[in-house]
C-alpha positions in Angstrom: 82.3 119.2 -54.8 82.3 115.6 -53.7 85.9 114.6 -53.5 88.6 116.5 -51.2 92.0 116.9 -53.7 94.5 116.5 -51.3 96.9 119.2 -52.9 94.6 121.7 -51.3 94.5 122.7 -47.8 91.0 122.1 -46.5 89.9 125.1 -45.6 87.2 126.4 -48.1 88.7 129.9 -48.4 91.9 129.0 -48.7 91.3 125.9 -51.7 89.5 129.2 -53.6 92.3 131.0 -53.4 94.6 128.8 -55.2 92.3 127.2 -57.6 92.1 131.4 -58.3 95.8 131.5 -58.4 96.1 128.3 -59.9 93.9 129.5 -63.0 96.3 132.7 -63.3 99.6 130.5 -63.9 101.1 130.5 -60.4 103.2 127.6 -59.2 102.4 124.4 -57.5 101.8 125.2 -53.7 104.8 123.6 -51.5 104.8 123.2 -48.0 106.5 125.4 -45.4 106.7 122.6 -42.5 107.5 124.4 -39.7 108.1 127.5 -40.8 104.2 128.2 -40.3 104.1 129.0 -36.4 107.1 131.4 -36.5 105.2 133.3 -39.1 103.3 136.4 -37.7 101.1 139.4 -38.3 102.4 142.5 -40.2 103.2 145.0 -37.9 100.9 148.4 -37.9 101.8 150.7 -40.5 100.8 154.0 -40.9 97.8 154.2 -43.3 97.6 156.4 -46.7 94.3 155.7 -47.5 92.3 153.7 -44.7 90.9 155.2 -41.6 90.6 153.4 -38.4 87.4 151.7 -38.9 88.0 150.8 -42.2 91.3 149.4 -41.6 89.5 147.2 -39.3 87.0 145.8 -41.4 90.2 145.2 -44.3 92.0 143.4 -41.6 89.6 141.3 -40.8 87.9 140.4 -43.9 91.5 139.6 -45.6 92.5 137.9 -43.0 89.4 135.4 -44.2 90.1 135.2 -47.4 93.4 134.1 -47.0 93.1 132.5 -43.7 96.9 131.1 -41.7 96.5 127.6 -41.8 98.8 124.7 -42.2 99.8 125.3 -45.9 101.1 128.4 -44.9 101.2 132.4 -43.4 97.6 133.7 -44.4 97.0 137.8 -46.2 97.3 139.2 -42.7 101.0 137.8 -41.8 102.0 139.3 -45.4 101.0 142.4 -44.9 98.3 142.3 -47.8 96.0 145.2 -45.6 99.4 147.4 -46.4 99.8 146.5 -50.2 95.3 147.6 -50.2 96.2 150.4 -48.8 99.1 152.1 -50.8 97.3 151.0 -54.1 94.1 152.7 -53.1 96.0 155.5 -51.9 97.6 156.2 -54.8 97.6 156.4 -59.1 95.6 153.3 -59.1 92.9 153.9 -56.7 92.3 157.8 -58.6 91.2 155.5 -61.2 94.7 156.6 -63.7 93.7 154.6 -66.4 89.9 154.1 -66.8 87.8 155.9 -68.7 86.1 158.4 -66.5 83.3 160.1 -69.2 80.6 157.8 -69.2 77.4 157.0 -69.9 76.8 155.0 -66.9 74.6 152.4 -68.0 73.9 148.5 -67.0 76.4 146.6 -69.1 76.3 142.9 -69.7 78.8 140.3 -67.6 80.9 140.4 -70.7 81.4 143.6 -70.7 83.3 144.4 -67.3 83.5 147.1 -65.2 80.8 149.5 -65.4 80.5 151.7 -62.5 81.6 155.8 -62.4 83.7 154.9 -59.1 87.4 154.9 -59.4 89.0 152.1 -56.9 89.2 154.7 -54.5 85.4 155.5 -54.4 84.2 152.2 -55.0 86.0 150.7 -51.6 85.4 154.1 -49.5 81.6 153.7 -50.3 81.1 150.4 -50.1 83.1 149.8 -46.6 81.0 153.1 -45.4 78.0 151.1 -45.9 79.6 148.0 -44.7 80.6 149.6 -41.3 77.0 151.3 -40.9 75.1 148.0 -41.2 77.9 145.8 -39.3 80.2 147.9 -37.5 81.5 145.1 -35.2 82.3 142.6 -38.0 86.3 142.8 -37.3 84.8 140.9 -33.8 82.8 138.7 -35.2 83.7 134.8 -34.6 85.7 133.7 -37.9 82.3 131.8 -39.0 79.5 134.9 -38.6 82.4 136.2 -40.6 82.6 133.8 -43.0 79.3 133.8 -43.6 79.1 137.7 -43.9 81.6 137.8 -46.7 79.3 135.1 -48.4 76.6 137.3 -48.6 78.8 140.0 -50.3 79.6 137.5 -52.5 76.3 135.7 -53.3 74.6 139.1 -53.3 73.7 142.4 -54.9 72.9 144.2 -51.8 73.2 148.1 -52.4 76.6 149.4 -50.4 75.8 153.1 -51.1 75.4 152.6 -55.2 77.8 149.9 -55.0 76.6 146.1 -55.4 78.0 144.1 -52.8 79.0 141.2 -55.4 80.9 144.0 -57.1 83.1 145.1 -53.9 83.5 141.2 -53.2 85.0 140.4 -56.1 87.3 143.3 -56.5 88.2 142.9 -52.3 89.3 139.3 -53.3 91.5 140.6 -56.5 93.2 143.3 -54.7 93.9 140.6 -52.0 95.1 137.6 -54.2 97.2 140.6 -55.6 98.3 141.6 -52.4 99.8 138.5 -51.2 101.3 137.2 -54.7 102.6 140.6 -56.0 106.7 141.7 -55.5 107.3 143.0 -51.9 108.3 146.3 -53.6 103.9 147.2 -53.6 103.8 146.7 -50.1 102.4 143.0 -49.5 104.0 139.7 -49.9 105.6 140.5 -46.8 109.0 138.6 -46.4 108.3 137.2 -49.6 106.1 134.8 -47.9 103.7 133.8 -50.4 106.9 132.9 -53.3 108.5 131.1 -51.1 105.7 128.9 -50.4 104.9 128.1 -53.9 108.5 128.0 -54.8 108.7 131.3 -57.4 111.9 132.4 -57.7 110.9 136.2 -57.7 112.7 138.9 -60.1 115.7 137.4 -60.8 117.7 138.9 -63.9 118.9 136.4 -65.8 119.7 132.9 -64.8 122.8 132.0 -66.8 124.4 130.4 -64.3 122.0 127.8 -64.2 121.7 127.2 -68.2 124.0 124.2 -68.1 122.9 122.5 -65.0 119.9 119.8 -65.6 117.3 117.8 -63.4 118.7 120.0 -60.5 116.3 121.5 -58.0 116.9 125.4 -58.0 117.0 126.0 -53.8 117.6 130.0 -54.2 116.0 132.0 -52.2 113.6 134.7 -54.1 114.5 138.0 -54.6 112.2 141.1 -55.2 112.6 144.2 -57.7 113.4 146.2 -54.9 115.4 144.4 -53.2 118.8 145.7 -52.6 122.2 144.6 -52.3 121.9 143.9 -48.7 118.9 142.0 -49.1 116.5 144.7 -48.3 113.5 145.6 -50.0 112.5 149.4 -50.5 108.6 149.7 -50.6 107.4 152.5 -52.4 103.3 153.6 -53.6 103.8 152.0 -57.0 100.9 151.6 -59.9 99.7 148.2 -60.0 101.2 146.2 -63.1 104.4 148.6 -63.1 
């Protein structure tokens, strides 16, 4: 790319993320102003799934991803290691829904998925590997990071029978998930992520609003958990519930 569009932040990682997003249908990104330095990290939750060093390597690597910058609160702040964690802990991550029988063969990019791991497996083994060959990457500098998470990406390095390309790509789904999905999966922390693109969240209806035209809607967002006291009950939910 030769031009910088100004509508994106200009960090690298971040401008992927919402041309991902973007492609998906998600609203127009809207600044938080100063908003951005009161937002902080998700506070330490017990884990279902991850053990310590895992954990580490999740926090970090999201934290990349989705990086805190001036648009707004990055993966980390909303909790998105959290929403990871309870989805691989739980109907989702046993691999529910996919077909489990084989054979196990070398499919075409058309074709999807086409590994025997459930979601589960596929993230246990591969972060095993990752952790044996760089156990210290949650202190690496944020560029040897960077630049790790590259490789994964451009690569098809062998993570224990899982390619490295494979694990990147479903590490950055789980994570653009993660930070966009309804509080009530354990991310989106604080609804952090609508209310800097402006989504309203899971509203009911809007009849109220029917007859009033060319007027900016200024509600705040509201999640499918939330309650009548505004707080939101986090449960282990399926993914796409």
């Amino acid at each position: 790319m030769t031009t910088h569009d100004e509508s994106f932040p200009r960090n690298p990682a971040r401008r992927r993320l919402f041309q991902a997003a973007g492609a998906a249908g998600v609203a127009t990104v809207l600044p938080l102003g100063s908003t951005v330095a009161q937002q902080r990290a998700a506070p330490a939750q017990a884990h279902v799934f991850f053990n310590p060093a895992e954990a580490a390597f999740i926090e970090a690597a999201v934290a990349r991803l989705i990086p805190r910058d001036e648009t707004g609160p990055g993966a980390l702040e909303a909790g998105v290691p959290n929403y990871i964690d309870k989805q691989l802990g739980g109907a989702w991550g046993a691999g529910e829904r996919l077909y489990r029988s084989g054979p196990w063969q070398q499919g075409a990019p058309t074709q999807g998925y086409q590994l025997p791991f459930t979601p589960a497996e596929l993230f246990r083994t591969a972060m095993r590997a990752i952790n044996q060959k760089a156990a210290g990457f949650a202190k690496l500098p944020p560029k040897e990071q960077d630049v790790f998470l590259d490789s994964l990406q451009k690569g098809k390095d062998d993570l224990g029978g899982v390619p490295s390309n494979v694990f990147f790509a479903s590490l950055l789904d789980v994570t653009i998930e993660g930070f966009f999905a309804d509080p009530a999966y354990g991310g989106n922390r604080e609804m952090v992520a609508w209310k800097m693109i402006g989504f309203p969240g899971a509203y009911a209806d809007f009849y109220e609003y029917v007859d009033k035209h060319n007027v900016a809607y200024t509600a705040p967002p509201t999640s499918l958990a939330q309650d009548a006291n505004g707080r939101i009950h986090v449960h282990i939910l399926r993914k796409g519930k």
